[in-house]
C-alpha positions in Angstrom: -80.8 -74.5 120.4 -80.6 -71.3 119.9 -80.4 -69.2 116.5 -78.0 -66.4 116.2 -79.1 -63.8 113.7 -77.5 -61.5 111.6 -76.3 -57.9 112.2 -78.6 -56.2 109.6 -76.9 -54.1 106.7 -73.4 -55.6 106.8 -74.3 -57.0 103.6 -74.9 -53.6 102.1 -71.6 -52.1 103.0 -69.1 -55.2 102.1 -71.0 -54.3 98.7 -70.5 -50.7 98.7 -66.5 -51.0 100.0 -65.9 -53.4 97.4 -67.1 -51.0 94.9 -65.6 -47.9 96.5 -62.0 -49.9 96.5 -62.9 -50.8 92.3 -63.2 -47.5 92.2 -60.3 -46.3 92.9 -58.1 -49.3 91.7 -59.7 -48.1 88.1 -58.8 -44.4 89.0 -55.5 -45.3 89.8 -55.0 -47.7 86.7 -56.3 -44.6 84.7 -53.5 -42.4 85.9 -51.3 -45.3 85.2 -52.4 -45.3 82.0 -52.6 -41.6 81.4 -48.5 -41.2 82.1 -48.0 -44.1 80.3 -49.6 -42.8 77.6 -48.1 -39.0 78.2 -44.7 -41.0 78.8 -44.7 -42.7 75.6 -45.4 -39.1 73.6 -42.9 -37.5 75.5 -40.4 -39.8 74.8 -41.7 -40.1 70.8 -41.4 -36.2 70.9 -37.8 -36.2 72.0 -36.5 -39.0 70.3 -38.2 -37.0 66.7 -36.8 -33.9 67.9 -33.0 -35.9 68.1 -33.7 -36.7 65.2 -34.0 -34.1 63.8 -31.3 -32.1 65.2 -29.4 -35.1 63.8 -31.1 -34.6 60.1 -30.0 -30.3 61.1 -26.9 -31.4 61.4 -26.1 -33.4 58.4 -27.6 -30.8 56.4 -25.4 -28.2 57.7 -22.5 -30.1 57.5 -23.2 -30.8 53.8 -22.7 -27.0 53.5 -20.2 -27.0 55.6 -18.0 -29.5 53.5 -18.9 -27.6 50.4 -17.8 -24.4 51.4 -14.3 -26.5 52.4 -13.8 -27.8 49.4 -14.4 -24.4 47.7 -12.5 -22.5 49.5 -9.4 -25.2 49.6 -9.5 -24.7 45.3 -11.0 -20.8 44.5 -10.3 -19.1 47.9 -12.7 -16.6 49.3 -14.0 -15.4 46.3 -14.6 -18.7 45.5 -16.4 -19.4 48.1 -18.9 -15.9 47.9 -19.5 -16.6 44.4 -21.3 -20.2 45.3 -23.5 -18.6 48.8 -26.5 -19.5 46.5 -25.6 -22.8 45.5 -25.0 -24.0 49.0 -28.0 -22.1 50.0 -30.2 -25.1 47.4 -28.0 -27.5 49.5 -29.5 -30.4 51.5 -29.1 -34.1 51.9 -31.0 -36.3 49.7 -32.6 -39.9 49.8 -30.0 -41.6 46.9 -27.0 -40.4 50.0 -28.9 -42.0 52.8 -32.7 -43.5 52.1 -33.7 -42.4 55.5 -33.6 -38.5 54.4 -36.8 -39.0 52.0 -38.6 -39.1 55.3 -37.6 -35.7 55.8 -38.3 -32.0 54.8 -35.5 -29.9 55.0 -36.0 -25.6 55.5 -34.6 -22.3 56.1 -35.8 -20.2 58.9 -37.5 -18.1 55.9 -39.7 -21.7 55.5 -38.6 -21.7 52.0 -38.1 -25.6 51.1 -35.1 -27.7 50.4 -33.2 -24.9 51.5 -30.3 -24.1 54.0 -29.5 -21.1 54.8 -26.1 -19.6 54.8 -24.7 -16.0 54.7 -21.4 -14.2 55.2 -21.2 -12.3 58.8 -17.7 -11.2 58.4 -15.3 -9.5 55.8 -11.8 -10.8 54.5 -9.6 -9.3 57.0 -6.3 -10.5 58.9 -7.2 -10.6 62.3 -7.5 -13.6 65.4 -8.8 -16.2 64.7 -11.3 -18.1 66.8 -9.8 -21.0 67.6 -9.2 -23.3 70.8 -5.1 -22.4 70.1 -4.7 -18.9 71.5 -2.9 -16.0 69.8 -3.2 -17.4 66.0 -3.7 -15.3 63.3 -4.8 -15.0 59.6 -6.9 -14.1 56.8 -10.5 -15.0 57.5 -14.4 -14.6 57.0 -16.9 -16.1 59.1 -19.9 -18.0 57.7 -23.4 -18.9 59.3 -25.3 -22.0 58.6 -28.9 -23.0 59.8 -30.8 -26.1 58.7 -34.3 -26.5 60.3 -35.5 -30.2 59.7 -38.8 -32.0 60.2 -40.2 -35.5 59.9 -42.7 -35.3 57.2 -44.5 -38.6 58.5 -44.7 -37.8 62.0 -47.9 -36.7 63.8 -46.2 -34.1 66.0 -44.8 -32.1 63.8 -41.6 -31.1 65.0 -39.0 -29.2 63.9 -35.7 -29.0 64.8 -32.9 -26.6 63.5 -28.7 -26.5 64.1 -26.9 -23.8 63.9 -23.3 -23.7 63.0 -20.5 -20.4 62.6 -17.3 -21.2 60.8 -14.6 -19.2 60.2 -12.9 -20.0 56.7 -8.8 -19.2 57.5 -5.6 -18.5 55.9 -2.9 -18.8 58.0 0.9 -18.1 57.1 2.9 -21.1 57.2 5.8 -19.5 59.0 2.9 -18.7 61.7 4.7 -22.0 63.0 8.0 -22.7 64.7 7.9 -25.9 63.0 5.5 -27.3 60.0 5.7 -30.8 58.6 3.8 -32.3 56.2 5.9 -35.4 56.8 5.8 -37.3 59.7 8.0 -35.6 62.3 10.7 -37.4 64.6 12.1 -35.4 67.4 14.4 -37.7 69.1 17.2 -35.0 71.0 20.4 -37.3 71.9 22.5 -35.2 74.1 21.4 -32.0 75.6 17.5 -30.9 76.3 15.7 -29.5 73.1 12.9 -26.9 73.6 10.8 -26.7 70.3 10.2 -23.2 69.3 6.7 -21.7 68.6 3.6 -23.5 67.6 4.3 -26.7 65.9 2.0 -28.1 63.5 2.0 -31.8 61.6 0.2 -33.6 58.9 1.1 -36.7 60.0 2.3 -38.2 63.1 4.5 -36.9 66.1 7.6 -39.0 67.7 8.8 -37.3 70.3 11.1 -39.8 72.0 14.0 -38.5 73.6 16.7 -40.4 74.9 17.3 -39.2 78.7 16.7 -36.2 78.1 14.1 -33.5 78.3 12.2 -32.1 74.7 9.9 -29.3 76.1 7.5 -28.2 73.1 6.7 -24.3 74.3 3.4 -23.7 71.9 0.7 -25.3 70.6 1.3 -28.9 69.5 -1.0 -30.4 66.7 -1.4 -33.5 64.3 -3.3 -34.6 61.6 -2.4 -38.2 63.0 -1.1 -39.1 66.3 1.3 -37.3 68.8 3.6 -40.3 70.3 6.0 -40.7 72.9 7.9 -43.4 71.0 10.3 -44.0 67.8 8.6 -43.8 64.7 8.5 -47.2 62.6 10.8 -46.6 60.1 13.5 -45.4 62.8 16.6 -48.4 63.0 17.1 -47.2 66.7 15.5 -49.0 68.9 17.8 -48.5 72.2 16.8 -45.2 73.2 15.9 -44.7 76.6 12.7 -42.6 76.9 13.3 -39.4 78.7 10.9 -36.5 79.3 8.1 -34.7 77.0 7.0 -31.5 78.7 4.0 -30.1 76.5 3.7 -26.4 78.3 -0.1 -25.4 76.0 -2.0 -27.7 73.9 -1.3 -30.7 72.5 -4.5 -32.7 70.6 -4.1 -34.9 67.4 -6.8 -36.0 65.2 -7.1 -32.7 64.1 -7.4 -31.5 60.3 -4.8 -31.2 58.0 -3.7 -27.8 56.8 -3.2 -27.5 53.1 -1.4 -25.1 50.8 -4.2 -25.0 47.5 -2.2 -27.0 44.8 -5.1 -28.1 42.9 -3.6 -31.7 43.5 -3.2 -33.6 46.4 -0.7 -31.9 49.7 1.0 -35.4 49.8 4.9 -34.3 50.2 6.2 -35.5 47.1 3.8 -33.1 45.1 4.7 -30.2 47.9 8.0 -30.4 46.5 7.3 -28.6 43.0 6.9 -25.5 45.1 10.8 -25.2 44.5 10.9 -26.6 41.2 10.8 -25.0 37.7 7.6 -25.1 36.1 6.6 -26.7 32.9 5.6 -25.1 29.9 2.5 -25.7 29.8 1.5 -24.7 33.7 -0.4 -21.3 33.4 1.3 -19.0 36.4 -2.5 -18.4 37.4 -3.2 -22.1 38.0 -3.7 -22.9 41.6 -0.2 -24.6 41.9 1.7 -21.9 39.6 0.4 -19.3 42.1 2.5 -21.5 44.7 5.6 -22.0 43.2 8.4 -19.9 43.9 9.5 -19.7 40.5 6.8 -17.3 39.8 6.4 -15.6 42.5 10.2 -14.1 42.5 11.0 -10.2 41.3 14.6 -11.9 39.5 15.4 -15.6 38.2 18.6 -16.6 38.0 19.5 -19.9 35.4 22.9 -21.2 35.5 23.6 -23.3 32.6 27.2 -25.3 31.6 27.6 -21.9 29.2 25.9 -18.8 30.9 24.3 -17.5 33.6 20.3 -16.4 32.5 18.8 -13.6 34.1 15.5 -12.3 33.9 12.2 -11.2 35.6 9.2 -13.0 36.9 5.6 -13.8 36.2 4.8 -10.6 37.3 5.4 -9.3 34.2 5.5 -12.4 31.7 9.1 -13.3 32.4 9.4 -9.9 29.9 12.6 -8.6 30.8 16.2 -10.3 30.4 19.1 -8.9 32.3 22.5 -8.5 31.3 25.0 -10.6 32.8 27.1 -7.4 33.4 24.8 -6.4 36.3 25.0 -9.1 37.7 28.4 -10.3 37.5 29.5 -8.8 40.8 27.4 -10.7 43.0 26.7 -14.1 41.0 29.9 -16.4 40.9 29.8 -19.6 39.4 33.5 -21.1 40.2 32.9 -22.4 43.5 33.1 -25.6 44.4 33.6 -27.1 48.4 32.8 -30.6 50.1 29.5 -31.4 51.4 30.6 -34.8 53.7 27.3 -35.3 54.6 27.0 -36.5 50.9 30.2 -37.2 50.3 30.5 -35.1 47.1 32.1 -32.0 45.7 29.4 -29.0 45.8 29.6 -26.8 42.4 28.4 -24.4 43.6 26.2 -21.1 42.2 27.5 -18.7 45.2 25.4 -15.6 46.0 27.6 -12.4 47.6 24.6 -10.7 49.7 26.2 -8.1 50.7 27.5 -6.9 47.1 24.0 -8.0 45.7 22.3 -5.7 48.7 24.6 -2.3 47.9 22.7 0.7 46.8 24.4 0.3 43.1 23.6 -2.7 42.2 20.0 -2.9 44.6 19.1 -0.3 42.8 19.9 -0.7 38.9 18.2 -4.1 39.7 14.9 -2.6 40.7 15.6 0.0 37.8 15.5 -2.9 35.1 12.7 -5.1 36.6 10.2 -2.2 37.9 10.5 -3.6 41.1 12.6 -4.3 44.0 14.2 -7.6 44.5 12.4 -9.1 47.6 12.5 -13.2 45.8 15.4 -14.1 44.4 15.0 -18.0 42.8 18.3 -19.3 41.8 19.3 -22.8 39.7 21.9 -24.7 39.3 21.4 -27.0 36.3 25.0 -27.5 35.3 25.4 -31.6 34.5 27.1 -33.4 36.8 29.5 -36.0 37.6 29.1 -38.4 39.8 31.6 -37.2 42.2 29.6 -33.8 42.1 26.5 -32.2 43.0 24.7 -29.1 42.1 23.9 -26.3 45.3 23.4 -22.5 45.9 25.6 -21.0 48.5 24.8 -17.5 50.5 27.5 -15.5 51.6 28.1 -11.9 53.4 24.5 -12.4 54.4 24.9 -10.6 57.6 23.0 -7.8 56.3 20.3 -7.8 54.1 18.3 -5.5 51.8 16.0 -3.4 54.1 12.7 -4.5 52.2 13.7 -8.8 53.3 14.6 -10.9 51.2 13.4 -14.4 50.4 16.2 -16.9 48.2 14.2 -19.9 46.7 16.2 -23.0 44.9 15.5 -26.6 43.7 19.0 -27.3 44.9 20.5 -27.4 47.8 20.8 -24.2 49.4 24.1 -23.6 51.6 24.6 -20.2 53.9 28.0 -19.6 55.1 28.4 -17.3 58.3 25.8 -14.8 60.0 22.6 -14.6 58.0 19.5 -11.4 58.8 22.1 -10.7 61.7 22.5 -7.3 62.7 24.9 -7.1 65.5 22.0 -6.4 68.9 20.7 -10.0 67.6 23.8 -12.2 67.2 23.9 -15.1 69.8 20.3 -13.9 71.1 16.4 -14.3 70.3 16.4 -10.5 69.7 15.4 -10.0 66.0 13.9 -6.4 66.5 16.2 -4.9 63.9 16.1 -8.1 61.2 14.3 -7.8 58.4 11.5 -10.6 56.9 13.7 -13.1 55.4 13.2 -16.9 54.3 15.5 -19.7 53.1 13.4 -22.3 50.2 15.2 -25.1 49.0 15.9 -29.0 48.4 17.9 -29.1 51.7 19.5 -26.4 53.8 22.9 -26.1 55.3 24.4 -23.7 57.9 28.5 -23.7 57.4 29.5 -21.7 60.5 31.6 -18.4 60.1 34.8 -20.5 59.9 34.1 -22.7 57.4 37.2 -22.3 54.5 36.6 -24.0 51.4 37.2 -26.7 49.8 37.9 -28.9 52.8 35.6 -27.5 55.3 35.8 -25.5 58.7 38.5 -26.2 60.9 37.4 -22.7 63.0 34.1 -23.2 63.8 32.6 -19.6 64.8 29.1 -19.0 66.7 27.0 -18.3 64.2 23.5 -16.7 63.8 20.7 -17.3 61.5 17.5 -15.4 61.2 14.6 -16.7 58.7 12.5 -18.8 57.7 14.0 -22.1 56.3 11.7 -24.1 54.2 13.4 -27.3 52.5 12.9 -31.1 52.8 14.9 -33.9 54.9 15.8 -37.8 54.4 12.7 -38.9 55.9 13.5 -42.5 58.8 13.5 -45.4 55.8 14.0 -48.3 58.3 17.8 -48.4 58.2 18.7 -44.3 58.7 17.0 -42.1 60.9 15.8 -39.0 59.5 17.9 -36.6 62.4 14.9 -35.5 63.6 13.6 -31.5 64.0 17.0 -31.1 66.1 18.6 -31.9 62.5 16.5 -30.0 60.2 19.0 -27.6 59.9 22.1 -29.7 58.4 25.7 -29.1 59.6 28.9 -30.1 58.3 31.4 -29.3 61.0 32.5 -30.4 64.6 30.9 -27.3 66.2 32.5 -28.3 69.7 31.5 -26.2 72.1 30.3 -23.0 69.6 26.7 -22.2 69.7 24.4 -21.8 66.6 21.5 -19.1 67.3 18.7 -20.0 64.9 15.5 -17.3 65.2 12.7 -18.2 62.7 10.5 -20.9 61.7 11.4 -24.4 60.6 9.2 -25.8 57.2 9.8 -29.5 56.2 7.1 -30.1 53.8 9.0 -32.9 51.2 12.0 -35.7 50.9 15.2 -34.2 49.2 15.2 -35.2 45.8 19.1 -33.7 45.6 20.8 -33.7 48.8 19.4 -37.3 49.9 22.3 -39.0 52.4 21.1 -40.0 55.4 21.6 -38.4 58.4 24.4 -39.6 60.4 25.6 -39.4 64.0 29.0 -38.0 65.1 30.9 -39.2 62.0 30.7 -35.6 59.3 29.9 -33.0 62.2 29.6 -33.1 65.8 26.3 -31.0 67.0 26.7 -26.9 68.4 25.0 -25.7 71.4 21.4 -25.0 69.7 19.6 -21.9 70.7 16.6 -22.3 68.7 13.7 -19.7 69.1 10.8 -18.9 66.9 10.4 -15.1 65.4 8.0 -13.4 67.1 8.0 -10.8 64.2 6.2 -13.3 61.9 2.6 -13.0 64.2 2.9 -9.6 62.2 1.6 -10.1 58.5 3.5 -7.1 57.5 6.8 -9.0 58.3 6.2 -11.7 57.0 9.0 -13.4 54.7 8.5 -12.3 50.4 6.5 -15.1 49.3 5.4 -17.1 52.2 2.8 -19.7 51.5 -0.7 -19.5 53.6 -2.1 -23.4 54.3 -5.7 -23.3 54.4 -8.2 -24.8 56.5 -12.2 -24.7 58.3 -12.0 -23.2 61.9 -15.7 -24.6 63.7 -16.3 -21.2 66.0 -19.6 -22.4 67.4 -22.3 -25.4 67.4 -26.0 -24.8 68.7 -29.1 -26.6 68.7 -31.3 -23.2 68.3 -34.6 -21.9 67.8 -36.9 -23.3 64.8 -37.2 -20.8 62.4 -34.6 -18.4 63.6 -31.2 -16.8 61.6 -30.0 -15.5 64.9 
C-alpha cells in the first residue's frame, strides 16, 4: 500500500488566508461602524439644529404677536415705544416645560434676548403683500432669535429671521368689506364684484344660473364657499358659475378697526352711534366714531334742531338755527315699503348746503370747512313711523368731499358725487372723495315723488363710499346678498343704476331691520357696479374713513447664527 504525502506548506497559507479574510471582514465592520457612528451624529446634529430653528421660531413669533397686539391698541407709536420690551422677549419654561432646555440670544450674544429693530419709517406706500397693488400706512420690523440646546454636546445654534410690515390700510381700499358673513347669491342677470373684496367671516357665493365674476382679490377670515350660507331659507337655487379673475385664499387674518373692544359686528355698529358721556373722544373707540370725527353735528329733537361743532374743538361752538335753516328741513315724511312704515324724515338740500353763502359762513363759525357732516334723528316715534336722513340735490358736492354719517337710516334721492362726464359710466375723474355712513342706506332713483314713492324711475348715479349695515340670512329671510347692499324701493324696470365706490357692511341694522324681500316692494335696475379707482390715492380718500389694521409677514429665513442681516 502505498502512502500519499502531503503537499508541504498548504497548511501555512489556509492559516494566513483565513487571517488575511479576518482582516478585512474587521476593516470592513470598522467602516460599518464608523458611518454608523458618523450617521448617528449627523442625524443628532440635524435633528438639534430643527430644533432649534423650531425654539427660533417660537421666540420670534412671541415678538411677533406682541408687536400685533400693540399695534392693534396704541398704533405705531405704540409699538416704537415697547422695541425694548420685546427686545427682553423670549419663551419661557411655565409656557412650554421643554424651553428650560434652551438658551435663547441675540446675534450681539447678549442672553434671553431677541432682537428686534425698526428698518422702515411710517409712510403710505405698497405694501408687501401676496395681493398686488395694495396700499397703506406701514413700517417694517426685523426679528432674529438665535437658539441653542444648553444640554447638548454639539453646541449648536440655530437663528430665524423674520421682516413684518405693521399696516394700515383704508377700509374703502375695498370694493366690498364685511365684517359679517357675506352672501352673494345674483338671481337674474351676471354680477361682477367690484374691486378687492375682503371678509371676516365666511363667503357664499352661490349663484343661481348665472355667472358672479369677483374682478380683485378675494379674501376671508373663514371660508370662501360656493354654496348657500346656513341661515339662507333658499335652498332651490341652481349653482351657476364663480369666475375668481386674481386671488382667492381664506384662512387669512382678520382685519380690525382699533376699538379697544372686540371687532364683533354688533360692537362695529357704535361707529355711527352717539357717544356716551363718559367715552373720552381720545379713547381708542371715540377716535372711531363718526360722531367725533365730524367738522358740524346736527340733533333733531321733537322741539329744535341743535347744531354745533365737533371734538375737534370740544363740541365749543353752537350754531344758530338761522344758518342753517335753508338747507335742514325737518317736515318730510315719505314711505319706505321695504319696512312698511312712514319715513319722518331729517332731509339734507346739498346743493343749498354746498353754495358759496352758506359753505362758507359755515366754515366761518366752526374754523373749519365742513368735510363730515353727522346728522340724527331722535324725534319719538309711532309705530307706524320711523326715523331717517334723506340727501337731496346731491349731484354736486362741495369741492373739498364730503362725508354724511347717521345712526339712522340714511336715504339719497337722485344723482349723488355726479358730475355730468360720470353719469351712467365708471368715470369718476371729476368727483370728489365722498362717503355715505349709516344704519342702512337707500338709493330712491331721480323719479322718486314723495309720499308714495316713484312711479318715474330715472337712471341714476351714485358715487361714494357707502358704509351701513344689512338684515343679516336668520334662517327664514335671506339677507339680499352684496347685489342688495344697496336697498331700493322702486320697480326700476329696465333703468340702470351706476354705482362707483366701495361697498362697507360691517353690522346688522338696528333701525331699518325688514328683511329683504324678492320682487314684492321693488323690482331690481340694471346694476353697473364698479369700484373707485380714486380711493388707491390716500389724498382722495372719503373725510373720515376708517383704516383696519393688521400684520403683513414680508419674509421668513432660517439665517446665519449670530447675524442681524
Amino acid at each position: 500500500m502505498k502512502i500519499k504525502s502531503r503537499t508541504p506548506g498548504l497548511e501555512g497559507f489556509s492559516l494566513v488566508l483565513v487571517l488575511v479574510f479576518t482582516g478585512v471582514l474587521f476593516l470592513l465592520l470598522s467602516g460599518v461602524l464608523a458611518w454608523t457612528t458618523t450617521h448617528s451624529n449627523l442625524t443628532q446634529r440635524y435633528n438639534e439644529y430643527y430644533d432649534g430653528i423650531a425654539a427660533a421660531e417660537a421666540a420670534t413669533e412671541k415678538v411677533v404677536a406682541s408687536i400685533a397686539a400693540d399695534f392693534q391698541s396704541s398704533g405705531v407709536n405704540g409699538v416704537d415705544a415697547n422695541l425694548a420690551n420685546y427686545g427682553a422677549t423670549v419663551p419661557t419654561p411655565g409656557e412650554v416645560s421643554d424651553w428650560a432646555g434652551y438658551e435663547f440670544d441675540d446675534p450681539s450674544g447678549a442672553q434671553n434676548a431677541t432682537y428686534v429693530s425698526k428698518l422702515t419709517a411710517w409712510q403710505y406706500s405698497d405694501l408687501n403683500w401676496k395681493y398686488a397693488g395694495f396700499k397703506g400706512s406701514n413700517s417694517v420690523y426685523r426679528v432674529i432669535s438665535n437658539a441653542r440646546n444648553t444640554a447638548s454636546r454639539y453646541n449648536i445654534t440655530s437663528a430665524v429671521k423674520q421682516e413684518i410690515q405693521i399696516v394700515s390700510i383704508p377700509l374703502f381700499e375695498f370694493g366690498v368689506f364685511y365684517s359679517l358673513d357675506m352672501e352673494l347669491c345674483a338671481l337674474w342677470e351676471n354680477f361682477t364684484v367690484p374691486g378687492r373684496v375682503h371678509c371676516n367671516g365666511t363667503i357664499y357665493s352661490m349663484p343661481n344660473q348665472v355667472t358672479v365674476t369677483f374682478s380683485g382679490d378675494v379674501t376671508a377670515a373663514q371660508k370662501i364657499l360656493a354654496t348657500n350660507s346656513p341661515s339662507d331659507p333658499y335652498n332651490n337655487r341652481t349653482l351657476g358659475t364663480n369666475i375668481y379673475q386674481r386671488e382667492h385664499d381664506w384662512n387669512v387674518s382678520s382685519l380690525n378697526l382699533p376699538l379697544g373692544t372686540n371687532n364683533n359686528p354688533i360692537n362695529l355698529h357704535a361707529l355711527i352711534e352717539i357717544p356716551p358721556g363718559t367715552e373720552l373722544t381720545s379713547s381708542l373707540m371715540g377716535l372711531q366714531r363718526y360722531y367725533n370725527k365730524a367738522d358740524l353735528i346736527l340733533l333733531v329733537s321733537n322741539t329744535n334742531v341743535t347744531a354745533r361743532s365737533g371734538a375737534y374743538n370740544g363740541f365749543a361752538t353752537t350754531i344758530d338755527w338761522t344758518n342753517i335753516n335753508s338747507f335742514v328741513n325737518t317736515n318730510v315724511s315719505f314711505n319706505d315699503a321695504r319696512e312698511s312704515k312712514t319715513i319722518k324724515a331729517t332731509q339734507i338740500d346739498v346743493a343749498k348746503f354746498a353754495t358759496n353763502s352758506n359753505y362758507n359762513n359755515l366754515s366761518s363759525l366752526l374754523g373749519r370747512p365742513v368735510k363730515t357732516l353727522y346728522v340724527a334723528d331722535l324725534r319719538t316715534q309711532i309705530s307706524s313711523t320711523k326715523p331717517g336722513v334723506r340727501l337731496v340735490n346731491g349731484k354736486a358736492l362741495p369741492a373739498a368731499g364730503l362725508t354724511v354719517a347717521t345712526l339712522n337710516p340714511l336715504y339719497v334721492l337722485g344723482h349723488y358725487n355726479a358730475p355730468n362726464s360720470s353719469l351712467g359710466t365708471n368715470n369718476t375723474s371729476q368727483t370728489v372723495p365722498a362717503s355715505l355712513v349709516a344704519d342702512a342706506f337707500t338709493v330712491l332713483s331721480g323719479g322718486w315723488t314723495d309720499p308714495n314713492g316713484g312711479s318715474q324711475v330715472n337712471d341714476t348715479t351714485v358715487n361714494a363710499a357707502v358704509l351701513a349695515g344689512i338684515v343679516p340670512s336668520d334662517g327664514s329671510n335671506f339677507s339680499g346678498g352684496v347685489e342688495n347692499f344697496l336697498r331700493l324701493l322702486e320697480n326700476w324696470n329696465s333703468h340702470t343704476l351706476t354705482f362707483n365706490g366701495s361697498m362697507a357692511a360691517l353690522f346688522p341694522s338696528q333701525t331699518a331691520t325688514s328683511p329683504w324681500e324678492a320682487g314684492s316692494y321693488y323690482f331690481p335696475p340694471v346694476r353697473m357696479f364698479s369700484f373707485d379707482p380714486n380711493f388707491l390715492d390716500n389724498t382722495m380718500l372719503p373725510p373720515g374713513t376708517p383704516w383696519v389694521r393688521t400684520i403683513v409677514r414680508s419674509s421668513w429665513n432660517i439665517t446665519q447664527a449670530n447675524s442681524t442681516q
